[in-house]
C-alpha positions, 0 to 999 in steps of 0.5 A: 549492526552494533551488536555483531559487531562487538561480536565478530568484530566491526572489519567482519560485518557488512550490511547488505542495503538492498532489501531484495533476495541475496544469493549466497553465492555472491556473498564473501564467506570471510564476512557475516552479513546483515540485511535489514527490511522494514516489515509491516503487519499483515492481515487477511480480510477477515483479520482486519474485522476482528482486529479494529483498534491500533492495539490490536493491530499492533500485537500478537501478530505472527505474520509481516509483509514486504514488498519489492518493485520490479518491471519484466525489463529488469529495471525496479522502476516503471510507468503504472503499466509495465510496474510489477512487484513482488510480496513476501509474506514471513511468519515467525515462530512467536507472536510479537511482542515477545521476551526477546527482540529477535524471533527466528521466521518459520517460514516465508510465502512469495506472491508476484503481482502484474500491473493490473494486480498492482493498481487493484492492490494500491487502489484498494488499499486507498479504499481500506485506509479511507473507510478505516478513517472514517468509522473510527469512534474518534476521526483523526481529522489530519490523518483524514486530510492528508488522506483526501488531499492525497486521492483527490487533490489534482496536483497528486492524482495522477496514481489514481488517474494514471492507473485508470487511464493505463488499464480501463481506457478503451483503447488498453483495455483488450490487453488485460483479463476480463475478470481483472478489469472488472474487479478494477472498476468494481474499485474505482466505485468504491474509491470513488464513493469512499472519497465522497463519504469522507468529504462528508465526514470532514466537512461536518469536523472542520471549522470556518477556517477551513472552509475554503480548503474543503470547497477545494477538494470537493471540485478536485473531487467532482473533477476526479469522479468526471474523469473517471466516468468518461474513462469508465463509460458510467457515472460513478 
């Protein structure tokens, strides 16, 4: 902001805080306007195999993503089964890191996911960061607790929960595509077995004084995956 406004001078500059589209219509042409977003890397699966370490992910990297809730009411806000959102996909004309700080975008790529695709996408991601914690040549132990803490703890699993009681409860299920609910439950199993290997995991790096914390999340935990079986209609 400083910098347009040593240029264009401060009483012409006006920052635009909401991160959602901007028609220019609405804008004032006498102002120059500026909109910030926070970005993060985006990667396609194969990607995420061939880059395995945090400098790898963090450079020579074209491609960024953000993204905007939304509901079909036109609130930004909603319960899990009526929350939608909206991805964009940007890709600059350079790799970061480069020479300059600033790298034009080439073009930009939008992506609405319904509810369902919704849960499938955060539940999956849950997945990702777990198993990515977990293979690491050295675990970071408090990033794994945190992690745990957040999918199995009852105090704060209701995201997981809430979307399985949303979308794979028998009486919500016929509301939803086939083939989504399947890949639904398909992971759910893996969250759920992804829960378990990182239990294992902390439970061999954690001292006596811990002991007591990881005898509590596994009975979340065992808590969790009894829920989910009733929900499912399946031990998982």
């Amino acid at each position: 902001q400083k910098l347009y406004s040593d240029k264009f001078g401060s009483e012409n500059v006006k920052m635009i805080q909401d991160s959602g589209k901007v028609n220019p219509k609405d804008l004032d042409s006498k102002y120059a306007y500026i909109q910030v977003t926070h970005v993060v890397p985006y990667f396609e699966e194969k990607e995420l195999q061939e880059r395995k370490t945090d400098f790898e992910r963090t450079h020579n990297i074209r491609r960024f993503m953000f993204e905007m809730p939304f509901t079909q009411a036109g609130k930004r806000q909603g319960g899990v089964e009526e929350q939608c959102k909206r991805r964009t996909i940007l890709t600059a004309i350079h790799c970061f890191p480069y020479v300059k700080k600033r790298i034009p975008v080439m073009y930009q790529h939008h992506t609405d996911l319904n509810p369902i695709e919704v849960a499938i996408d955060e539940m999956s991601k849950k997945v990702a960061e777990l198993r990515q914690l977990c293979s690491s040549a050295e675990v970071d132990m408090i990033k794994l607790q945190l992690k745990l803490q957040g999918s199995v703890s009852v105090q704060v699993n209701a995201g997981p929960l809430a979307y399985a009681r949303a979308f794979l409860d028998d009486t919500n299920t016929k509301r939803y595509p086939d083939n989504k609910v399947k890949l639904l439950k398909e992971v759910f199993r893996q969250f759920v077995e992804a829960c378990g290997h990182a239990l294992g995991v902390n439970e061999r790096l954690i001292k006596e004084d811990q002991l007591e914390y990881q005898e509590e999340m596994k009975a979340n935990y065992r808590e969790m995956a009894k829920e989910l079986s009733e929900i499912m209609h399946e031990q998982v």
